[in-house]
C-alpha positions in Angstrom: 18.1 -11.2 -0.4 14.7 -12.2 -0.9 12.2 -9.8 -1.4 8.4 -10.3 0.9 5.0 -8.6 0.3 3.9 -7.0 4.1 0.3 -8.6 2.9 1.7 -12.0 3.6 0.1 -13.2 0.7 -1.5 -15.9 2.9 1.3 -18.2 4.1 0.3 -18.1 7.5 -3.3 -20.2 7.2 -5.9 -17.0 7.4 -7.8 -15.4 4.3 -9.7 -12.7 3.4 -8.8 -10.9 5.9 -8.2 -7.0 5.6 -5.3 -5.1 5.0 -4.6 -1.3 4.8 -1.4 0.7 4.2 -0.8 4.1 4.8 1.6 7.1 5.0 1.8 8.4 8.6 3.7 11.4 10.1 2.3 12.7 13.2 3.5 13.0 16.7 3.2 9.0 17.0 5.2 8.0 14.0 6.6 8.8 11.1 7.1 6.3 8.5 5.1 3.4 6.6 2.3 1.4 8.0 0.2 -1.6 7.4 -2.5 -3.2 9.1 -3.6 -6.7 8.9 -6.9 -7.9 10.5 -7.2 -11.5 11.4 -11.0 -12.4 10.3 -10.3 -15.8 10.6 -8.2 -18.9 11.2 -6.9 -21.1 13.6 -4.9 -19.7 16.8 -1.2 -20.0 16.4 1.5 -19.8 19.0 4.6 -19.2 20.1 6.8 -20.2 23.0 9.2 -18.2 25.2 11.0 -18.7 28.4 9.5 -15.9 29.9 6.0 -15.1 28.4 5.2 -18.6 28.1 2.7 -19.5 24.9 1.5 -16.2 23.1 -0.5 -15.9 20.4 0.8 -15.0 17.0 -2.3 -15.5 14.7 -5.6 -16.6 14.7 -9.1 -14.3 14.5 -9.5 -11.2 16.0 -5.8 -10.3 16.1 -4.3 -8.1 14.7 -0.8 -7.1 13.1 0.5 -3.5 12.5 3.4 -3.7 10.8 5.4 -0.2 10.8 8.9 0.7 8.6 10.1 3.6 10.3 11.5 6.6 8.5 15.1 6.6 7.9 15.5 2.9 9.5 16.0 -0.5 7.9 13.6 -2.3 9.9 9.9 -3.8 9.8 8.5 -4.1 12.7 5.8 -6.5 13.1 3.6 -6.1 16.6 1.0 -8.8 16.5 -1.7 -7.4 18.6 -4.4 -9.8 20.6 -7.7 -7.7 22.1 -7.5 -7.2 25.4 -10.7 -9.2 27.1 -14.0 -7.3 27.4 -12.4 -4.0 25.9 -11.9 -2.4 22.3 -8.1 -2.1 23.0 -5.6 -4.4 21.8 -2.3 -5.1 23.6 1.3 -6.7 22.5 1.9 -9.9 21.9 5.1 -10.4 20.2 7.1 -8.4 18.5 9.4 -9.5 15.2 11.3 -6.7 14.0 13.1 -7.9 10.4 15.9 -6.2 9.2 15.6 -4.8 5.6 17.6 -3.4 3.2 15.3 -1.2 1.8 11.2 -1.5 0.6 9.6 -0.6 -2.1 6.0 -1.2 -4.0 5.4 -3.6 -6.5 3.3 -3.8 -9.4 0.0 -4.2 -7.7 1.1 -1.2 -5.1 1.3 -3.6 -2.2 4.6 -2.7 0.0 7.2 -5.3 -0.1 10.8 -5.7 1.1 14.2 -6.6 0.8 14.8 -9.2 3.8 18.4 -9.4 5.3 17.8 -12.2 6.6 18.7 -11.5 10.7 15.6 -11.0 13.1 14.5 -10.0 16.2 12.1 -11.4 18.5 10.7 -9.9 22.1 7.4 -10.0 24.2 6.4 -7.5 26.5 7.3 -9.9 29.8 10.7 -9.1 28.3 12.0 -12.1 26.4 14.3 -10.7 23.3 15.7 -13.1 21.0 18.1 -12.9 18.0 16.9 -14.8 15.4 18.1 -16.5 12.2 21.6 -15.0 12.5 22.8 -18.4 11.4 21.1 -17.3 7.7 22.4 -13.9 8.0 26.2 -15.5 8.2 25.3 -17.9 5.9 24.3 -15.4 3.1 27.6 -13.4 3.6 29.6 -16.4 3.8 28.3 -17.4 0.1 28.5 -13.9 -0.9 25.2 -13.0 -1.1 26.1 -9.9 0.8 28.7 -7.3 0.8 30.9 -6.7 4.1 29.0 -3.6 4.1 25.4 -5.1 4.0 26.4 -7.8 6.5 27.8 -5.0 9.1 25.0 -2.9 8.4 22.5 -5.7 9.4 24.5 -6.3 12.6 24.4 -2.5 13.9 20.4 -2.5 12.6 20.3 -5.8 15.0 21.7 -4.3 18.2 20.4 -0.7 17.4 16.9 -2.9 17.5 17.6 -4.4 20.7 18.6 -1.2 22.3 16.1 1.3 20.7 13.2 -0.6 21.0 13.6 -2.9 24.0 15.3 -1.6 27.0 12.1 0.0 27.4 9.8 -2.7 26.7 6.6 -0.8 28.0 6.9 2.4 26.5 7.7 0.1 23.1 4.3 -1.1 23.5 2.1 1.9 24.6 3.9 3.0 21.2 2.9 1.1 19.6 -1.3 0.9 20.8 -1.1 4.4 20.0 0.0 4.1 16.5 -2.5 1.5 16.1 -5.1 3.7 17.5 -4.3 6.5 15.0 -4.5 3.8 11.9 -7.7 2.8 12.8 -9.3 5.9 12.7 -7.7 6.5 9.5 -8.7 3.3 8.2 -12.2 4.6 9.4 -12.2 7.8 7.9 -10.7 6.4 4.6 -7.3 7.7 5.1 -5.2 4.8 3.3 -3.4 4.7 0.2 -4.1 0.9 -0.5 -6.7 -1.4 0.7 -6.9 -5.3 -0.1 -9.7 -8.2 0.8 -11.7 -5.8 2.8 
């Protein structure tokens, strides 16, 4: 398993931009979140059969990236600003499933990747992704049974938990981001990089 900083460490063309982590447990959420503010770069984009071309990157969006307590996931909603407001909506989700996360030495959160992924929108596409790596990595023994079963039930427990509902999902998650940017406004982070 590979192991990925939730800064990004730049690999997706922006720089510069800010990024906040924080502790939350409140009626929204409990568990680990980051926030990364796109300042700058080029838009990037996705395609899916039902949402068409959404934007994954690219200034003035934003991604909150939330581990939930007592769940091997990262969830990853990139956010775009909704035109003429201050609010942001969905537009993609990828959920990775972890093994576990962690801080490294410079006390930016990173995370033990297992590899299999889920994608979704809110016009309801949801796609399984890289489960091709995820059978690979067992298949070379990279994985215990017990790892590769646990990413399966993490996969479907995804799909089920987070997007049979696709709408509440996302007014989840613009609530969540609402409370982390009042506490990145108030100061109320444990880590802040490039801001």
């Amino acid at each position: 398993m590979k192991t990925k900083r939730l800064n990004r460490d730049l690999k997706w063309g922006f720089h510069h931009y800010p990024y906040y982590q924080m502790d939350m447990d409140n009626e929204f959420f409990q568990g680990f979140v980051s926030v990364i503010m796109l300042t700058d770069g080029q838009p990037l984009f996705w395609e899916f059969e039902k949402a068409g071309k959404v934007p994954v990157g690219g200034s003035g969006m934003i991604w909150l990236q939330l581990i939930p307590k007592g769940k091997k996931r990262l969830i990853t909603a990139m956010m775009k600003p909704k035109e003429g407001e201050k609010d942001y909506s969905v537009s993609v989700w990828y959920v990775d499933v972890m093994e576990k996360y962690d801080f490294d030495s410079d006390g930016v959160a990173i995370y033990w990747d297992k590899y299999i992924d889920v994608m979704a929108t809110p016009q309801g596409d949801v796609k399984i992704d890289d489960r091709d790596e995820l059978d690979e990595a067992y298949e070379k023994n990279e994985l215990t049974k017990e790892q590769y079963e646990d990413a399966l039930r993490e996969c479907d427990s995804i799909v089920t938990e987070m997007f049979q509902d696709v709408e509440k999902t996302e007014n989840h998650c613009i609530e969540i981001l609402r409370v982390a940017m009042k506490m990145i406004e108030e100061q109320e982070y444990n880590l802040k990089l490039n801001a």
